[in-house]
N, C-alpha and C positions, 0 to 999 in steps of 0.2 A: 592719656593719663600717664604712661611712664616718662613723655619730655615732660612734664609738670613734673614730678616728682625725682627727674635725672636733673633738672633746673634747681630744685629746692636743695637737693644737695652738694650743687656747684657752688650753690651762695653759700651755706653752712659747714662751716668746720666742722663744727662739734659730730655732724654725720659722717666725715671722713676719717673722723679719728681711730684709733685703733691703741695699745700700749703693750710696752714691750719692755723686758727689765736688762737692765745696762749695769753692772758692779753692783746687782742684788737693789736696784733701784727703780721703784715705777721710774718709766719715760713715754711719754706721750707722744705719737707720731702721726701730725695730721699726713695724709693723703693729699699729693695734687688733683689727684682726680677720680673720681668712682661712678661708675653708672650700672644701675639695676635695672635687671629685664623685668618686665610683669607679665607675664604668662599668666593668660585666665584660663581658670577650673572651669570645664563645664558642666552644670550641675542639670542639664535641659534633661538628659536622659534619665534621673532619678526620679520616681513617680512622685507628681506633687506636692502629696500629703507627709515627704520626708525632707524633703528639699531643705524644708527651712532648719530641719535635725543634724542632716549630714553638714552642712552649711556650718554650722556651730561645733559639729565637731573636728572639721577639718583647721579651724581656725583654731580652737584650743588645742587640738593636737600639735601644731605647726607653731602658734605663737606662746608656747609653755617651755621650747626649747629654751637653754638659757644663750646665752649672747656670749661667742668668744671673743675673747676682749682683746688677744692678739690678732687674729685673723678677720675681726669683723665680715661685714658690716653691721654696725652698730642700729640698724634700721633693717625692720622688716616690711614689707609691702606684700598685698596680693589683692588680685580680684576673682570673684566669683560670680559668675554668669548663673542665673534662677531663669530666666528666661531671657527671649530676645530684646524685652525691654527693660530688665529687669538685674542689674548687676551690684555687687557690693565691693567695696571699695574695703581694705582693711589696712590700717597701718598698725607699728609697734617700735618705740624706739626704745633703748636704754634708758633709764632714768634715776639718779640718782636717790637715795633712801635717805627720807628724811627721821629715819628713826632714831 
């Protein structure tokens, strides 16, 4: 899972980018290169009838952070282990406001 997702953001800019301000001006600076670890949560040892609790809130806890937009990455990733067959996959990328 993480060469699929260190692949996806070899091909895409936009997940390399980061901005940075230059004489009081956004500047946008792609990356040549970035690779993200995925390190899975194991959630095997939480008794079952919570799993799918904690599960939910380890995700909103972690993906409600807001996105530094100097230091990216602009993409978050994780996995979570419920059991040995049993894993969830999370992404979250920056997304522009269409408001």
């Amino acid at each position: 899972m993480e060469r699929v997702v260190n692949e996806l953001i070899a091909r895409h800019e936009v997940v390399r980018t980061t901005f940075t301000v230059v004489d009081d001006q956004p500047v946008q600076v792609i990356h040549p290169k970035l690779e993200v670890r995925l390190t899975p949560v194991d959630l095997q040892s939480v008794p079952l009838e919570q799993r799918e609790r904690e599960a939910l809130r380890l995700v909103t806890e972690d993906f409600s952070r807001p996105f530094d937009l100097e230091q990216g990455p602009l993409l978050r990733v994780g996995l979570l282990r419920l059991a040995e067959d049993d894993q969830v996959f999370v992404a979250d990328a920056l997304r522009e406001s269409l408001e």
